[in-house]
C-alpha positions as CSV (number, residue, x, y, z in Angstrom):
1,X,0.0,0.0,0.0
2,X,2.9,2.6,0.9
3,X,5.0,1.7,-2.3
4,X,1.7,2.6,-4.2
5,X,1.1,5.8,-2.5
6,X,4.5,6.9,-3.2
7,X,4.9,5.7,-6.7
8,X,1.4,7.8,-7.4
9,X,3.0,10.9,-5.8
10,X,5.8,10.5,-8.1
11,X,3.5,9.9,-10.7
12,X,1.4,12.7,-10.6
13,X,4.5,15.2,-9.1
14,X,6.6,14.2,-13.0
15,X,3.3,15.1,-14.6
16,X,2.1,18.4,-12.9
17,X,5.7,19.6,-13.3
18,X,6.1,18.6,-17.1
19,X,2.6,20.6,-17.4
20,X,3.8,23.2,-15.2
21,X,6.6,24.0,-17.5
22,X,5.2,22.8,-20.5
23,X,2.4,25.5,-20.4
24,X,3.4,28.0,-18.1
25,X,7.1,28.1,-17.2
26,X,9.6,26.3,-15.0
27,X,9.6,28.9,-12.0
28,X,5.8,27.7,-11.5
29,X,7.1,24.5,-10.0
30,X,8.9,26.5,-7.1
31,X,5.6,29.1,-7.3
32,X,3.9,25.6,-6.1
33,X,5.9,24.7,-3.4
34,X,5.3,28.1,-1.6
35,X,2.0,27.1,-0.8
36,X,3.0,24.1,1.3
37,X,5.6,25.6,2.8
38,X,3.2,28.4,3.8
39,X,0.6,26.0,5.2
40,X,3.9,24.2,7.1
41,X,5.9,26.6,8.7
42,X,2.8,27.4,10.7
43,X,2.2,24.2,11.5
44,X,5.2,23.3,12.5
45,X,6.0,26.6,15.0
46,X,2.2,25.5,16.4
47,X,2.7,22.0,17.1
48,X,5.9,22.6,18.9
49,X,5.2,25.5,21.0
50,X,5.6,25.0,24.6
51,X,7.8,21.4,23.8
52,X,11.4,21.5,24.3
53,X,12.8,18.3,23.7
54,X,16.6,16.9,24.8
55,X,17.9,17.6,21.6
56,X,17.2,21.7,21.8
57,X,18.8,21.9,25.3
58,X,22.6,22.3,25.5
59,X,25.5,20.0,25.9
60,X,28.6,21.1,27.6
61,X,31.3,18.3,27.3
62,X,34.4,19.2,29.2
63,X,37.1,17.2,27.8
64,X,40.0,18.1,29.6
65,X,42.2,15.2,30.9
C-alpha cells in the first residue's frame, strides 16, 4: 500500500511539473511549493510550541584530561 502511495505521488508530481513547464514556465514548480511551505511553517512553530525536547537543550562536554 505505501509503495503505491508513493509511486502515485511520483506519478502525478513528474506530470504536474512537465505541465507546469510545459504551459506556463519552470519557475511555476517552485511558485507551487510556496504554498506548502506556507501551510507548514505554521504548523510546525504551532505544534511545537511549549515542547522543548533533549535535543534543543545544551551539551557542555568538558574534555579536559
Amino acid at each position: 500500500m505505501f509503495g503505491a502511495i508513493v509511486g502515485a505521488g511520483g506519478l502525478i508530481g513528474l506530470l504536474l511539473g512537465g505541465a507546469l513547464t510545459q504551459y506556463l514556465d519552470w519557475r511555476w514548480c517552485l511558485y507551487v511549493n510556496l504554498v506548502f511551505a506556507a501551510v507548514a511553517l505554521p504548523a510546525r512553530w504551532s505544534c511545537s510550541r511549549g515542547r522543548r525536547s533533549a535535543a534543543h537543550r545544551s551539551v557542555v562536554v568538558d574534555a579536559r584530561d
